[in-house]
Backbone bond lengths (Angstrom), bond angles and torsions (degrees), N, CA, C in turn:
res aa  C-N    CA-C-N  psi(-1)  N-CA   C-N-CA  omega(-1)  CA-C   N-CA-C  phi
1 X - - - 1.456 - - 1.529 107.04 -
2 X 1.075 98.31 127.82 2.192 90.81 168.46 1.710 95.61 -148.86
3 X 1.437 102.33 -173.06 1.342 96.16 -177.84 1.745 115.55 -114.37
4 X 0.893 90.35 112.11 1.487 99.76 -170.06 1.562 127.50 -64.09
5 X 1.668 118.62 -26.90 1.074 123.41 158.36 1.480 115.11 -158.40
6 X 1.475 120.11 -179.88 1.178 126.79 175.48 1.510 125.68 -150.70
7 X 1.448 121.78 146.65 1.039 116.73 -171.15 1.605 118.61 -155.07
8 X 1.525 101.66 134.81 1.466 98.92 -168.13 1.340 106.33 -82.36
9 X 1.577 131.01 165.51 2.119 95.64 148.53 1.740 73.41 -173.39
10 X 1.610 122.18 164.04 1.274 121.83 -177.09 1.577 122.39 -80.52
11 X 1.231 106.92 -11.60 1.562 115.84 176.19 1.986 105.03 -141.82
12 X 1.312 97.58 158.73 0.785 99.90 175.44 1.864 110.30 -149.20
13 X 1.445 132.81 132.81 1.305 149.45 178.62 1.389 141.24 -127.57
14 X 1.309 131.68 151.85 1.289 141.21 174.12 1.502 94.63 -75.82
15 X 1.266 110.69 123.54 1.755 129.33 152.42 1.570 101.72 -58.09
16 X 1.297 118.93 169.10 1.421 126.27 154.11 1.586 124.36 -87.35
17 X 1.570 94.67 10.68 1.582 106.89 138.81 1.532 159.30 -82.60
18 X 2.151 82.02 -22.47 0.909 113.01 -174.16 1.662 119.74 102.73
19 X 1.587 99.65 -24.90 1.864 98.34 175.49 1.361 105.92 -68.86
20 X 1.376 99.19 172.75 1.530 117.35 -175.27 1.897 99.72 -70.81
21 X 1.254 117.81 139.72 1.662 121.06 165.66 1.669 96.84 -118.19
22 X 1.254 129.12 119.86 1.377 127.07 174.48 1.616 98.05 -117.37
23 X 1.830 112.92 130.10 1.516 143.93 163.71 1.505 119.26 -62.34
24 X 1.005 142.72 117.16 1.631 135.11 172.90 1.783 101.97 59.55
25 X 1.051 115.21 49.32 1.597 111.75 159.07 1.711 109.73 -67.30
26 X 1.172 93.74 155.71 1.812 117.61 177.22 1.392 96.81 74.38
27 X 1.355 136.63 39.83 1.881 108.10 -173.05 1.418 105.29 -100.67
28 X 1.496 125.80 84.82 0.835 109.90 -166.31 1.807 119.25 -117.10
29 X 1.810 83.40 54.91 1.903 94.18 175.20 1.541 88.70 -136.82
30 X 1.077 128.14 132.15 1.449 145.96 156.46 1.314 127.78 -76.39
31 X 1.356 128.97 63.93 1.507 114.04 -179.95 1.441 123.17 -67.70
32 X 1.054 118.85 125.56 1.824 122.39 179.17 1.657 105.31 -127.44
33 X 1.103 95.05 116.37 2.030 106.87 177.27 1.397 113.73 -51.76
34 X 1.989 111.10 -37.12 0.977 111.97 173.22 1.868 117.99 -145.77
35 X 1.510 106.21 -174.21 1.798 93.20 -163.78 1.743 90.34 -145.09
36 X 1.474 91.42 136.64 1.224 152.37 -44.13 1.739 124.27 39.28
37 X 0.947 125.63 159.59 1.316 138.78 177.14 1.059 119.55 -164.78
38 X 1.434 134.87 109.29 1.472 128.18 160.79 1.461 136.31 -116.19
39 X 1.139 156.12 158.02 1.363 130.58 -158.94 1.721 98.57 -169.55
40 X 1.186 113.48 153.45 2.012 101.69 -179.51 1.595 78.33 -133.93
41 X 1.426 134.08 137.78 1.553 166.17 108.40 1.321 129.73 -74.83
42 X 1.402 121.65 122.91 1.153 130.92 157.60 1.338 120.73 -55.79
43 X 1.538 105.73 142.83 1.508 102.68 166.79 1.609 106.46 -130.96
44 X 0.978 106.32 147.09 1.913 126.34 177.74 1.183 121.70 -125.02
45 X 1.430 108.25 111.12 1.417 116.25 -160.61 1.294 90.54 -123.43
46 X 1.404 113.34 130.74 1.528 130.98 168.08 1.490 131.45 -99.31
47 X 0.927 110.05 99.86 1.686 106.37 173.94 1.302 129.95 -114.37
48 X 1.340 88.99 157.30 1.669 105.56 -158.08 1.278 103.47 -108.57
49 X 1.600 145.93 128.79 1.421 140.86 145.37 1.319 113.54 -97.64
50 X 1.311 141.70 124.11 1.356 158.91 160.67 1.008 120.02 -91.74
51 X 1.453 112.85 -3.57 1.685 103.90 -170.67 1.734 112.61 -74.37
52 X 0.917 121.23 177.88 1.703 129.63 166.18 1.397 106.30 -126.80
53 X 1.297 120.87 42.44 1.267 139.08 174.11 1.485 134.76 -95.25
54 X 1.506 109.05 65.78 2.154 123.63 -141.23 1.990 91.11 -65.44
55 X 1.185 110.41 25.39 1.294 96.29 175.05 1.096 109.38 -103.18
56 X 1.677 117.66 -23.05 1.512 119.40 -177.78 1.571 96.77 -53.61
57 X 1.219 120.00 -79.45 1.811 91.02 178.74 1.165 153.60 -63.57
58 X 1.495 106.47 51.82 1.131 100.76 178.72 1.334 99.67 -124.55
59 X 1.349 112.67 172.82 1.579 115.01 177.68 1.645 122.84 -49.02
60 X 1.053 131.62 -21.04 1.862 149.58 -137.37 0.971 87.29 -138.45
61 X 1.788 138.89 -22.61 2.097 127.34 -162.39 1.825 75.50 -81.17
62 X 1.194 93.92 173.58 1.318 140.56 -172.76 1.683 108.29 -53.03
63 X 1.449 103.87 136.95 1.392 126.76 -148.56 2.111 88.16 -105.32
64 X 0.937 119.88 141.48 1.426 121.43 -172.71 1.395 94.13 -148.07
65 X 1.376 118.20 154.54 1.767 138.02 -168.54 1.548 108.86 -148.54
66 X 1.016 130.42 144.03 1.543 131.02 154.06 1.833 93.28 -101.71
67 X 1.368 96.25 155.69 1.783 114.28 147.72 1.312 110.22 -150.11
68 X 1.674 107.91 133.28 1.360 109.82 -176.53 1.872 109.96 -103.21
69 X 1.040 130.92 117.61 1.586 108.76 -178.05 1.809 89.73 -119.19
70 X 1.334 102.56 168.20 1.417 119.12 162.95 1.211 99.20 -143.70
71 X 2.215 92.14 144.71 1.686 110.84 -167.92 1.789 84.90 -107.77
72 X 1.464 84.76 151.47 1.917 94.89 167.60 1.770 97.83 -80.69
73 X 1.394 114.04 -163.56 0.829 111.29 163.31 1.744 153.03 -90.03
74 X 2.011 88.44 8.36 1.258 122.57 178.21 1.652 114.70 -77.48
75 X 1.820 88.77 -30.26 1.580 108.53 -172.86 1.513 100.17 98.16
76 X 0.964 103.52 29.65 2.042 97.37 169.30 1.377 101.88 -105.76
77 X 1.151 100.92 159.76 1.776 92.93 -175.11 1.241 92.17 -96.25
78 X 1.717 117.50 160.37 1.462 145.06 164.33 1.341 138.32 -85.82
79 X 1.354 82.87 -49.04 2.065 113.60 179.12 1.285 101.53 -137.45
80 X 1.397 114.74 158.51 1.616 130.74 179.82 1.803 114.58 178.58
81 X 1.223 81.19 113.36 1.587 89.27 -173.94 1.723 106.84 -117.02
82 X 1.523 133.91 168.91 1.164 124.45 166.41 1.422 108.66 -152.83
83 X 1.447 140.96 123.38 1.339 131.74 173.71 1.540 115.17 -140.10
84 X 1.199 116.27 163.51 1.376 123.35 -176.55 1.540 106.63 -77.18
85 X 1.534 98.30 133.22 1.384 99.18 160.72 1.868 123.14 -79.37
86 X 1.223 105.77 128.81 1.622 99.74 174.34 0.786 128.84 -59.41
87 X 1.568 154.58 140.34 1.519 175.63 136.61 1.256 112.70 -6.27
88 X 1.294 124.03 78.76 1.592 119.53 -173.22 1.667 108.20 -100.20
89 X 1.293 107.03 121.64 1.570 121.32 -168.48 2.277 86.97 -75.25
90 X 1.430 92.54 126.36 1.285 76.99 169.13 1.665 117.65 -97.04
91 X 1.557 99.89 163.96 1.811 97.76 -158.09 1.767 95.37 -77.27
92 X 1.424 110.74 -37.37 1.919 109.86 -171.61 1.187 96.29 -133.43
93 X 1.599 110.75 106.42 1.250 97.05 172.04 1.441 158.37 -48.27
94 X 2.067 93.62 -28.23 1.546 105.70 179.54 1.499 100.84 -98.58
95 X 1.474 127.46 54.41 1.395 136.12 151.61 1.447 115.56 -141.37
96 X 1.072 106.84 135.85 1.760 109.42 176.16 1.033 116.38 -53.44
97 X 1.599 113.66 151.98 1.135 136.33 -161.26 1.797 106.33 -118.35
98 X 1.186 116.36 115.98 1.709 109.65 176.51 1.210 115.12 -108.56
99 X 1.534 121.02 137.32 1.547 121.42 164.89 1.179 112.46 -120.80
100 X 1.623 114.73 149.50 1.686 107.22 175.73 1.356 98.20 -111.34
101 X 1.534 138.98 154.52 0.886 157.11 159.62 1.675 134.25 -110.73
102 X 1.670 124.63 98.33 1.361 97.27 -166.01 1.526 110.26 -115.76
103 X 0.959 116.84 135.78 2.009 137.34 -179.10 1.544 111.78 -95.61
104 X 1.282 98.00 112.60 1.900 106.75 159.51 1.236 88.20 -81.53
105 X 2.411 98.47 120.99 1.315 91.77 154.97 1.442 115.31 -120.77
106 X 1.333 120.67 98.11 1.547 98.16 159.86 1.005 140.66 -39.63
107 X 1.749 117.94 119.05 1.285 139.24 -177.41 2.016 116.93 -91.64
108 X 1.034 110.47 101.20 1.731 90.26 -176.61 1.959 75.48 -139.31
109 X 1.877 82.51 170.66 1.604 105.13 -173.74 1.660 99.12 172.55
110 X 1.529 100.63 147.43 1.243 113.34 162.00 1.602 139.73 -99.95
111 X 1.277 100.40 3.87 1.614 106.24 159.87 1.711 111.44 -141.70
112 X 1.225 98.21 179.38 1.839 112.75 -158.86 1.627 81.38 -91.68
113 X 1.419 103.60 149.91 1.595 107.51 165.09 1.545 102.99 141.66
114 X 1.228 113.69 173.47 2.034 126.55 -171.09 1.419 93.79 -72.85
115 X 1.040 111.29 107.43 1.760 135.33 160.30 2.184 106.17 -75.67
116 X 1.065 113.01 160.95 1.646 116.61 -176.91 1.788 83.40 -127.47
117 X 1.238 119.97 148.15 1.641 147.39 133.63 1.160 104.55 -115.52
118 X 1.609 99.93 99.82 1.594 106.13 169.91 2.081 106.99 -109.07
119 X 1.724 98.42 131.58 1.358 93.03 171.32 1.927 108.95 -122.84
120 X 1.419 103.97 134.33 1.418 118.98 173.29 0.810 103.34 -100.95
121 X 2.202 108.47 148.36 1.526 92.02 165.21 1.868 90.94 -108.84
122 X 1.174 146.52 -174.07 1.183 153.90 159.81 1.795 114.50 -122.68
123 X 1.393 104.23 142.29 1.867 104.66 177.29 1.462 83.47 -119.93
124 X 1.296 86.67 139.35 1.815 104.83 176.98 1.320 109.14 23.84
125 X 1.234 119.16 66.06 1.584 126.69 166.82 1.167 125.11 86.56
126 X 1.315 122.88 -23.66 1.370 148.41 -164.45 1.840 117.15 -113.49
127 X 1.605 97.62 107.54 1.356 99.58 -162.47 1.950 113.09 -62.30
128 X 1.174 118.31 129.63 0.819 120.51 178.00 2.032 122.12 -104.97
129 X 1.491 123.81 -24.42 0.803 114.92 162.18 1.439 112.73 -165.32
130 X 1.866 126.75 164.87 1.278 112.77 -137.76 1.519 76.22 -155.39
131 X 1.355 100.34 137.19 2.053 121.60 173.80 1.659 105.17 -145.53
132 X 1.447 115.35 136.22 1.536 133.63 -152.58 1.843 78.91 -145.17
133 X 1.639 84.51 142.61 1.465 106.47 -171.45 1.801 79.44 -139.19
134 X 1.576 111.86 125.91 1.464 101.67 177.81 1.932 97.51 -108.07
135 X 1.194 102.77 140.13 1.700 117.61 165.83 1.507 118.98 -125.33
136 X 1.484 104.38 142.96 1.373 122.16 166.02 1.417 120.76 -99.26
137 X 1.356 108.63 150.01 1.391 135.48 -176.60 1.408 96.97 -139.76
138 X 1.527 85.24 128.56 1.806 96.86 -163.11 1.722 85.20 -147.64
139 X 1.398 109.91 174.55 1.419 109.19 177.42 1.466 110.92 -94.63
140 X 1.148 101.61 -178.34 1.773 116.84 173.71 1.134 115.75 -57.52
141 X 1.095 129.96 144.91 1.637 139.34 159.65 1.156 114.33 -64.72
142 X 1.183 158.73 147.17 1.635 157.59 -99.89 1.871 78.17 -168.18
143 X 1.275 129.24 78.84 1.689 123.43 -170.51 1.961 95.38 -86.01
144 X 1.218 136.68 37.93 0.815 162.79 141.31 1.588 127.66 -66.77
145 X 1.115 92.91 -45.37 1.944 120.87 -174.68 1.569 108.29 -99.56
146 X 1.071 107.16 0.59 1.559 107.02 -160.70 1.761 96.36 -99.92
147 X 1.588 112.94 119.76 1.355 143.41 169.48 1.508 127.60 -147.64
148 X 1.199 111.97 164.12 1.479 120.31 -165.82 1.958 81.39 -67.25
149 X 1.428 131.33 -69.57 1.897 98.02 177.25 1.050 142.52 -37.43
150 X 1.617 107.16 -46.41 1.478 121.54 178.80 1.482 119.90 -119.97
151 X 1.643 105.83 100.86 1.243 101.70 -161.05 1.781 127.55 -70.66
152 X 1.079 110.42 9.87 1.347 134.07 175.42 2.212 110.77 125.36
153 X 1.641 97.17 159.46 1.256 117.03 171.46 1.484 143.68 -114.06
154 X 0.738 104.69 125.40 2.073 84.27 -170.21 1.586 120.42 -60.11
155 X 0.712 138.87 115.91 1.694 150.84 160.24 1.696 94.96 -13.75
156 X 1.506 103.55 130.44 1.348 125.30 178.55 1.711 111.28 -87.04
C-alpha cells in the first residue's frame, strides 16, 4: 500500500456516478484580511496496493493508518488527526487495488506565512511513507489599489 497521490481542493463530492468531483482544487494561497485565520479544505488521498499479498484481506493482514497534521510556519503543528484505514478485500489479486480517502482539514493560524499539510500513512504502527503539500497565507489585497498600473497590494 503507499500513497499514490494527493490533492487539496475546497470541496469535495459524489458525482451521480459516484466518483469523486472536487471544487477549487490546488488553492494553495490563503488570503485572510485579518488574523486569526480559519479555513476548512478537503484532502484526497489516493492509494494504491500492488501487492499480490491474499493476506491483506483477511482479518490478521496488515493494519494501515493515515495521519494528517499541519505545521504553522514556526513548525508547530495546528491540526492533527489519525484514523484507520479500512480492510479492503481485493477483488483480483494480481491487479491493483485503489482507495480514495477524503479528510476535512481545518486550517487556522495566527500569522501570515508557509503553513505544511503533512499526510502519513503507517503499517502496523510504523510509519512507512510521508507527502507534504506546502500553503500560503498571505494577507488581503487592498481592492482599493487595484488598477490597470497597479495591479493590487497586500494589506499592511
Amino acid at each position: 500500500m503507499r500513497i499514490d497521490s494527493i490533492l487539496l481542493a475546497e470541496g469535495i463530492t459524489p458525482d451521480a456516478r459516484g466518483a469523486l468531483a472536487a471544487v477549487g482544487i490546488n488553492q494553495k494561497i490563503i488570503s485572510s484580511a485579518v488574523l486569526p485565520f480559519a479555513v476548512k479544505q478537503s484532502l484526497v488521498l489516493i492509494f494504491t496496493d500492488e501487492s499480490t499479498d491474499a493476506s491483506f484481506e483477511e482479518p490478521e493482514g496488515k493494519d494501515f493508518a493515515v495521519s494528517i497534521r499541519v505545521f504553522d510556519p514556526a513548525g508547530q503543528p495546528t491540526f492533527a488527526v489519525s484514523q484507520p484505514l479500512p480492510k479492503v478485500k481485493k477483488a483480483w489479486i494480481d491487479l491493483p487495488s485503489l482507495m480514495n480517502l477524503v479528510v476535512e482539514v481545518s486550517m487556522s493560524g495566527s500569522s501570515y506565512g508557509r503553513y505544511v499539510l503533512e499526510a502519513s500513512l503507517q503499517e502496523n504502527g510504523v510509519e512507512c511513507e510521508k507527502r507534504a503539500i506546502t500553503l500560503f497565507v498571505t494577507p488581503a489585497l487592498d481592492a482599493s489599489s487595484v488598477s490597470l498600473e497597479n495591479p493590487g497590494k497586500a494589506l499592511a
